[in-house]
mmCIF file of the C-alpha atoms, coordinates in Angstrom:
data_MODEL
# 
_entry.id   MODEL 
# 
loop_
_atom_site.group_PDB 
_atom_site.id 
_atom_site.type_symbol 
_atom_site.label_atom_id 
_atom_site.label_alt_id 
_atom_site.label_comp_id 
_atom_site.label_asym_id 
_atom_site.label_entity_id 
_atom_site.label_seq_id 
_atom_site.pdbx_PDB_ins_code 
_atom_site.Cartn_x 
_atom_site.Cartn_y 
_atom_site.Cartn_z 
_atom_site.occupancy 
_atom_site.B_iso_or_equiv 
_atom_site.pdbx_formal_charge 
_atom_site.auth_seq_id 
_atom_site.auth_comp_id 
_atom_site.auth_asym_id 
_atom_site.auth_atom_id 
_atom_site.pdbx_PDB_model_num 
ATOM 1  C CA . UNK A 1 1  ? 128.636 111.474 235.576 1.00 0.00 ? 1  UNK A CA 1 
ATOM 2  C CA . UNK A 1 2  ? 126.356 109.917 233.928 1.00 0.00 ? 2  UNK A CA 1 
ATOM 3  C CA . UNK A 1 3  ? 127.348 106.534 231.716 1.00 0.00 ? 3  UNK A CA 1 
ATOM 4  C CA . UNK A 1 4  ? 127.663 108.732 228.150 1.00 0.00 ? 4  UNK A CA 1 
ATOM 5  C CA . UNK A 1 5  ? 129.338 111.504 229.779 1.00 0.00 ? 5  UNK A CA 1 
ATOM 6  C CA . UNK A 1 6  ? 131.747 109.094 230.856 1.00 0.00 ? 6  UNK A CA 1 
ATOM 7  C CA . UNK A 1 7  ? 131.532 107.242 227.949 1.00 0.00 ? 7  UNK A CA 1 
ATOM 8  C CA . UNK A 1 8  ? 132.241 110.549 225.910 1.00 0.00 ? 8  UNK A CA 1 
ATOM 9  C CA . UNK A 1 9  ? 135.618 111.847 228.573 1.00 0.00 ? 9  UNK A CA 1 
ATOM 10 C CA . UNK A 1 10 ? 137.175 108.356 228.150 1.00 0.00 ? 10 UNK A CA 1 
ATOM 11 C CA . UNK A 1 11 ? 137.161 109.093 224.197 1.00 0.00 ? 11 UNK A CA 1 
ATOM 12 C CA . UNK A 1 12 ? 137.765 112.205 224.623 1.00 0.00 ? 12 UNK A CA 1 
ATOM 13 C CA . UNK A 1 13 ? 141.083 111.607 226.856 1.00 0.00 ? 13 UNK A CA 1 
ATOM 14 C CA . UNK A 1 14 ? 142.395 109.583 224.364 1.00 0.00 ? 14 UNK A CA 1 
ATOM 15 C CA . UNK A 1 15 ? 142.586 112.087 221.851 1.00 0.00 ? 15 UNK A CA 1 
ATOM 16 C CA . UNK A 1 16 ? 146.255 113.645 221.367 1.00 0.00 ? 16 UNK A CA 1 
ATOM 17 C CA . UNK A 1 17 ? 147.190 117.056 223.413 1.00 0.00 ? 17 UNK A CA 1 
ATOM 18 C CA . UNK A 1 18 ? 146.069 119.442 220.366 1.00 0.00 ? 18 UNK A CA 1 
ATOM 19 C CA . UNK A 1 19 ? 143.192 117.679 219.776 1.00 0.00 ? 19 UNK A CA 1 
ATOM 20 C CA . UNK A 1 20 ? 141.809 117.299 223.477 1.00 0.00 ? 20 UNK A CA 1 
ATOM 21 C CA . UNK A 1 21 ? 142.589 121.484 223.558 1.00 0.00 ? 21 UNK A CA 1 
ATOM 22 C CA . UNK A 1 22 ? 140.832 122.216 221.067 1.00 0.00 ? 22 UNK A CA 1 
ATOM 23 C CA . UNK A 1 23 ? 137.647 120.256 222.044 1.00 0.00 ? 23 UNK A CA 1 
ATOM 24 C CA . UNK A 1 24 ? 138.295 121.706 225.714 1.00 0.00 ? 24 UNK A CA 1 
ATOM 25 C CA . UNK A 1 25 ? 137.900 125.077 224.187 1.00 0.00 ? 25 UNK A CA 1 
ATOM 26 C CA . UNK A 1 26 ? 134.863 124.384 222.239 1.00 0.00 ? 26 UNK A CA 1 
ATOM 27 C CA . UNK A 1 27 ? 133.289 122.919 225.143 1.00 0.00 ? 27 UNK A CA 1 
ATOM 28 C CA . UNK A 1 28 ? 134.033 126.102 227.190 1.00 0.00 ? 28 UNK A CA 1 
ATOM 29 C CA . UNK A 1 29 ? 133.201 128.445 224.400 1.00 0.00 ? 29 UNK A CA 1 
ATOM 30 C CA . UNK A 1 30 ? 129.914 126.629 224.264 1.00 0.00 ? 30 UNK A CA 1 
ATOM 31 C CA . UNK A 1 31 ? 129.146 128.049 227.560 1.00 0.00 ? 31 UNK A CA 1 
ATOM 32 C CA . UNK A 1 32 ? 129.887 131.534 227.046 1.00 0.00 ? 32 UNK A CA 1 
ATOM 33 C CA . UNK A 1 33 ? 126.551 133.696 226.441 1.00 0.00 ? 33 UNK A CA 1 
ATOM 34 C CA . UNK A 1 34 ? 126.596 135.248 222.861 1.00 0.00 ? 34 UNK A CA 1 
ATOM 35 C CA . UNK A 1 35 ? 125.376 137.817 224.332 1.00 0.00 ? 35 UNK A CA 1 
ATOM 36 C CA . UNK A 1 36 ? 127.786 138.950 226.377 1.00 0.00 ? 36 UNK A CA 1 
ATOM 37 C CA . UNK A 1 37 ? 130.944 138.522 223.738 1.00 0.00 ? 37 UNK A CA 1 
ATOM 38 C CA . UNK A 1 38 ? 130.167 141.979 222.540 1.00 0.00 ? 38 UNK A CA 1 
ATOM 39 C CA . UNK A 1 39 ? 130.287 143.437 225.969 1.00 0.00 ? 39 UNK A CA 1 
ATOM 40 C CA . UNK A 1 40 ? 133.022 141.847 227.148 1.00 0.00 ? 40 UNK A CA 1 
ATOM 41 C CA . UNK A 1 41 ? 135.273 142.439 224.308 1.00 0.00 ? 41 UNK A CA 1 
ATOM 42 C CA . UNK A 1 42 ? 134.322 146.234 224.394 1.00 0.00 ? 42 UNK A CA 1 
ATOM 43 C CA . UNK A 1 43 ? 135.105 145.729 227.937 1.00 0.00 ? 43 UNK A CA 1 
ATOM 44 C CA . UNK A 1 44 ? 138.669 144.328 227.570 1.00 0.00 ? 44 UNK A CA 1 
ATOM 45 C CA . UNK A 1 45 ? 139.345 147.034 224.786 1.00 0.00 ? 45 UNK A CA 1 
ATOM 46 C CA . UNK A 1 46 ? 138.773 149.421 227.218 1.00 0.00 ? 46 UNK A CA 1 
ATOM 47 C CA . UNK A 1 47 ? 141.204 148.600 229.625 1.00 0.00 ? 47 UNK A CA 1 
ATOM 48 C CA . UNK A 1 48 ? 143.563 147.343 227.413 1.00 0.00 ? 48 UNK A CA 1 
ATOM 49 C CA . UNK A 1 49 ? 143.542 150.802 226.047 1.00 0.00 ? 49 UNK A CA 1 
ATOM 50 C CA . UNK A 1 50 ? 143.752 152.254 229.366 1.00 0.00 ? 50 UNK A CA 1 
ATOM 51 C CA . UNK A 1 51 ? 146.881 150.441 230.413 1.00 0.00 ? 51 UNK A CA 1 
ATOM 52 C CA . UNK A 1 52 ? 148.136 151.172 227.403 1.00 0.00 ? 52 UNK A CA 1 
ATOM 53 C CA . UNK A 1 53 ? 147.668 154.817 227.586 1.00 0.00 ? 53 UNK A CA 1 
ATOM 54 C CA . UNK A 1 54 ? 149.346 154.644 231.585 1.00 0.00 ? 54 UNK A CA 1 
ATOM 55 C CA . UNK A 1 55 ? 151.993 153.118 230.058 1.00 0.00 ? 55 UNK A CA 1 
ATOM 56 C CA . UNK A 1 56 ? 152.907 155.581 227.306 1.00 0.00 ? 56 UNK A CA 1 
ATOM 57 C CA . UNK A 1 57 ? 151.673 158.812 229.230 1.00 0.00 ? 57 UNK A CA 1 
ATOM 58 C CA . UNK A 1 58 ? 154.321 157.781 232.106 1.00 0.00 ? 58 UNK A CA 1 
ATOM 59 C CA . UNK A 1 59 ? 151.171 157.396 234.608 1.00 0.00 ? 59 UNK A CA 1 
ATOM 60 C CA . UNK A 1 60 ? 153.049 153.862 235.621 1.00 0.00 ? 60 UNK A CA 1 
ATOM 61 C CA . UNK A 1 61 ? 156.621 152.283 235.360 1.00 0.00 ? 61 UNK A CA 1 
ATOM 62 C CA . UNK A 1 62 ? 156.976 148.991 233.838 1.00 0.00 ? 62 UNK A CA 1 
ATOM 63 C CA . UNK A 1 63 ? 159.299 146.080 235.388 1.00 0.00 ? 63 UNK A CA 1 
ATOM 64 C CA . UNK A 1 64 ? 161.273 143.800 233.375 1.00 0.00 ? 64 UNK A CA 1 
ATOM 65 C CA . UNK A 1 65 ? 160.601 139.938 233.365 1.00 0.00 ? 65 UNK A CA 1 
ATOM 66 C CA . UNK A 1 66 ? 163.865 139.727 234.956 1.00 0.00 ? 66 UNK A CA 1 
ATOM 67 C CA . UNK A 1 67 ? 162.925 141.894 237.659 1.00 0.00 ? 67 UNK A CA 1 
ATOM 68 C CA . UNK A 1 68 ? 159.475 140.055 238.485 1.00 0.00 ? 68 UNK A CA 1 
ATOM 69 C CA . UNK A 1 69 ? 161.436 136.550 238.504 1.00 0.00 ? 69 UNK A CA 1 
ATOM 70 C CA . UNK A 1 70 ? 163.927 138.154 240.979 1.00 0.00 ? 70 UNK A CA 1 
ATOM 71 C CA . UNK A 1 71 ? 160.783 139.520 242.977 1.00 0.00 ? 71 UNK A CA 1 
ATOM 72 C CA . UNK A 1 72 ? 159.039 135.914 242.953 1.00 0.00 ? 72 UNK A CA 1 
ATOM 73 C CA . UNK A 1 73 ? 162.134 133.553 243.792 1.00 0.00 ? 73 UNK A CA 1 
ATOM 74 C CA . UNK A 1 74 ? 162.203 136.227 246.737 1.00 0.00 ? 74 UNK A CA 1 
ATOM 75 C CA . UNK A 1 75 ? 159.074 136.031 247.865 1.00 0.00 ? 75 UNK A CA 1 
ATOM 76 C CA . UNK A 1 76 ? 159.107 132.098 248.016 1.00 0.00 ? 76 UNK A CA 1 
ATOM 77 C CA . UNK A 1 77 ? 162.174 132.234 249.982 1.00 0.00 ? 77 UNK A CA 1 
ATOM 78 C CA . UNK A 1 78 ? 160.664 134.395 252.476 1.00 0.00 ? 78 UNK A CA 1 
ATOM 79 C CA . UNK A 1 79 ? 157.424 132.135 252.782 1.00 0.00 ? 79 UNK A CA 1 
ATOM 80 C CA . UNK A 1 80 ? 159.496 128.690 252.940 1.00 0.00 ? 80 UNK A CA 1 
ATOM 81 C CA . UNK A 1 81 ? 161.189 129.862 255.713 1.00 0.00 ? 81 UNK A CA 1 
# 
């Protein structure tokens, strides 16, 4: 890093959690292409659309959040042991 990029993450660490989030996000926003946005939000309405419409046409079962916590704790078990 070079001394003002170091200069500028010491200042910026010292900012409160909501603060140092929302310059994080600017910073990562920054290096998204403009370009792209209006690709990749057509993209994501897309398959939001199409999970939507496998969920309501029966094409796939949900599982409650009760369910996938059940499923996790399982599968650590298995792996710690």
């Amino acid at each position: 890093m070079t001394a003002g990029m170091d200069e500028i993450t010491q200042l910026a660490l010292t900012l409160p959690v909501d603060q140092r989030a929302q310059v994080a996000n600017a910073l990562l926003a920054s290096l998204d292409d403009p370009a792209d946005s209006a690709e990749v939000h057509e993209a994501w309405t897309a398959e939001i659309k199409s999970r939507v419409d496998d969920i309501t046409s029966g094409r796939v079962q949900t599982v409650s959040h009760d369910e996938v916590k059940a499923q996790l704790a399982a599968d650590r078990a298995a792996r710690q042991q």
